[in-house]
Each structure stands twice: as C-alpha cells, then as structure tokens.
VOPAGU-2260 file (C-alpha; in pm, 1 decimal, decimal comma):
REM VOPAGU-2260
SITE   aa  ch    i         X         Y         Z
SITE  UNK   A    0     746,2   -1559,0     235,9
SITE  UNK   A    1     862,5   -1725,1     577,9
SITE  UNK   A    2     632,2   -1612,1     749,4
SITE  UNK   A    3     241,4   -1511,3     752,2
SITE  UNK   A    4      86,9   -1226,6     940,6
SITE  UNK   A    5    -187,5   -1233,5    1138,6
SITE  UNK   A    6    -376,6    -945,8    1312,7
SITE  UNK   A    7    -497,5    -617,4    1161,0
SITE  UNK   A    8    -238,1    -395,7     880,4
SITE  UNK   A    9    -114,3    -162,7    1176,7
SITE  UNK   A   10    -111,0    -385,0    1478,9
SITE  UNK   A   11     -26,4    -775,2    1381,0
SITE  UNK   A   12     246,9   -1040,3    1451,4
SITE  UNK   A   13     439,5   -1236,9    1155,0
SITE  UNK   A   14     454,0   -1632,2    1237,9
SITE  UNK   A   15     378,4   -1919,0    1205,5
SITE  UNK   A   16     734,7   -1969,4     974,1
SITE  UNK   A   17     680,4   -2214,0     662,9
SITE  UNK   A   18     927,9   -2439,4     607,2
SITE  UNK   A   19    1115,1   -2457,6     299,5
SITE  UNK   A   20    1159,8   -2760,8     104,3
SITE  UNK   A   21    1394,6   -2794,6    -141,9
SITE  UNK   A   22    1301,2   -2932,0    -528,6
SITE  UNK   A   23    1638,2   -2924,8    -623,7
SITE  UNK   A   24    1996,9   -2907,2    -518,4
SITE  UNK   A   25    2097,6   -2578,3    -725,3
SITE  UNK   A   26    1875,5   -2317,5    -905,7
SITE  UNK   A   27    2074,0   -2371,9   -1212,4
SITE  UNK   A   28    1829,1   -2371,0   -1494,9
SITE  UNK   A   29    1556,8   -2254,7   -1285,0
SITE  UNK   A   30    1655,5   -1858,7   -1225,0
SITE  UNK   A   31    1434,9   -1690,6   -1352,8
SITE  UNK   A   32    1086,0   -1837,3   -1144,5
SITE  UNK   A   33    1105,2   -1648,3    -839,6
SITE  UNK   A   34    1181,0   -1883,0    -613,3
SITE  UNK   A   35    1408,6   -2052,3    -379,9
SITE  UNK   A   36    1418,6   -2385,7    -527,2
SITE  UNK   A   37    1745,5   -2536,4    -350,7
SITE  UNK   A   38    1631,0   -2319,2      38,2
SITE  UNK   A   39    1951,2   -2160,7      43,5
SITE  UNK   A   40    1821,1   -1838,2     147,1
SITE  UNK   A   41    1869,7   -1658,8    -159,1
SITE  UNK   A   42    1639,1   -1678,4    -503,5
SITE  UNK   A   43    1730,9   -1642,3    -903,3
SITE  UNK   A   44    1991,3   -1395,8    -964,7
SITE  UNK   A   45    2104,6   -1309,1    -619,6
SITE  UNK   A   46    2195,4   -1698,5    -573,9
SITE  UNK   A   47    2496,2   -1621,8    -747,2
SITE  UNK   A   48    2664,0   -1939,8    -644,6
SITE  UNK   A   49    2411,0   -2105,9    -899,5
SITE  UNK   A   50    2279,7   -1858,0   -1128,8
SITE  UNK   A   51    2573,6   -1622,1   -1165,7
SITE  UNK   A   52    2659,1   -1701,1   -1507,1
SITE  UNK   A   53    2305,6   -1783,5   -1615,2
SITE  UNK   A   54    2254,2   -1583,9   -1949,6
SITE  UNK   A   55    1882,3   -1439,5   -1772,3
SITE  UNK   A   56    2114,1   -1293,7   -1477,4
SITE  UNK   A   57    2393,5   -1175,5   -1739,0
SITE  UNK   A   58    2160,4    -783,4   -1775,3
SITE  UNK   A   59    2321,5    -448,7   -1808,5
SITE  UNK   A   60    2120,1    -316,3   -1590,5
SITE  UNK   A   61    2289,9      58,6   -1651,7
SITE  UNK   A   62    2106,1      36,7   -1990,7
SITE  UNK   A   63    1744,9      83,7   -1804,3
SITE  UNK   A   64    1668,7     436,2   -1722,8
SITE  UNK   A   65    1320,1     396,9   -1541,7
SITE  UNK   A   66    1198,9     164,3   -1222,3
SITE  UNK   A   67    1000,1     -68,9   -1398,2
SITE  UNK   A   68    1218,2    -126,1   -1647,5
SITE  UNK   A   69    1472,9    -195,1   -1416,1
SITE  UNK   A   70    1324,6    -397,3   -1155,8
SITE  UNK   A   71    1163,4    -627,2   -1443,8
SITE  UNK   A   72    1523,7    -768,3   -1509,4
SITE  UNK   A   73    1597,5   -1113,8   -1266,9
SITE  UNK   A   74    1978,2    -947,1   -1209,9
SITE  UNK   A   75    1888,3    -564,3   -1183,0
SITE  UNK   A   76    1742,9    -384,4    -915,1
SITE  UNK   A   77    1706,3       9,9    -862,6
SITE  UNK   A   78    1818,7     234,7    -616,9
SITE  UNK   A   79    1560,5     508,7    -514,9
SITE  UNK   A   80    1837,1     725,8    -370,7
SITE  UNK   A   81    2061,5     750,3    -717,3
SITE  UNK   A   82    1747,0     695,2    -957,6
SITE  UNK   A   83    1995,3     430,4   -1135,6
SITE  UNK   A   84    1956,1      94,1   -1210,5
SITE  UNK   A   85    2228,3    -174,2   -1089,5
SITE  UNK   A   86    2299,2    -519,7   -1070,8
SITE  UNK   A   87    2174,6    -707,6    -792,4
C-alpha cells in the first residue's frame, strides 16, 4: 500500500510512495476496516496501542484449526511452519 509498482511482474520498481493521511487520531472504534486510519504504521488489531482491548481483536485464535478460518479473524494470523493459528 505505500507504494505502486511499475514495470512488468518479474522485472519492475515499487515507487512513487503515497502519502498517508490520517482521518483520525486513534483507530479506536474503527479496527476492524483494514486500514491505517491514524498513519501510525500499523492497522486494526496489530495497532495494539488503540485496538488492543477492542472486543473484534479480543479472538482465540487457538480455537481455528484451518488457514482461512484463521486469517479471517482481525487479531489472528497463521503460521505456515506450525499449521496453528495465533494471535497477531
């Protein structure tokens, strides 16, 4: 997302950066969209500083036993190399 590529799949550049710009001061309230509404760097549930105790971010992710289930949570993500889901 902060960039955009240019050039052909197997031999391009990334730039042209876009600039961010904040519509809010925290994501609190707003962690669920997919976005990084106050351009700290970080979106939803990994912006723990905002969303941490935000009921959408609050998922045991140990309870989902396949990838999609697990990667459909906001605060789970899975791991590849232990086939387990985990919090983010």
């Amino acid at each position: 997302p902060s960039c955009e590529w240019s050039g052909s799949p197997k031999s391009g550049t990334c730039g042209g950066a876009a600039v961010c710009e904040p519509t809010t001061t925290d994501e609190v309230g707003l962690c669920t969209d997919g976005l990084d509404n106050d351009c700290d760097g970080v979106t939803d549930c990994a912006d723990t500083a905002d969303c941490g105790t935000d009921p959408a971010c609050q998922a045991d992710c140990s309870a989902f036993i396949n990838r999609s289930d697990c990667n459909a949570q906001p605060a789970c993500t899975w791991s590849g190399t232990d086939k387990e889901c985990a919090s983010i």
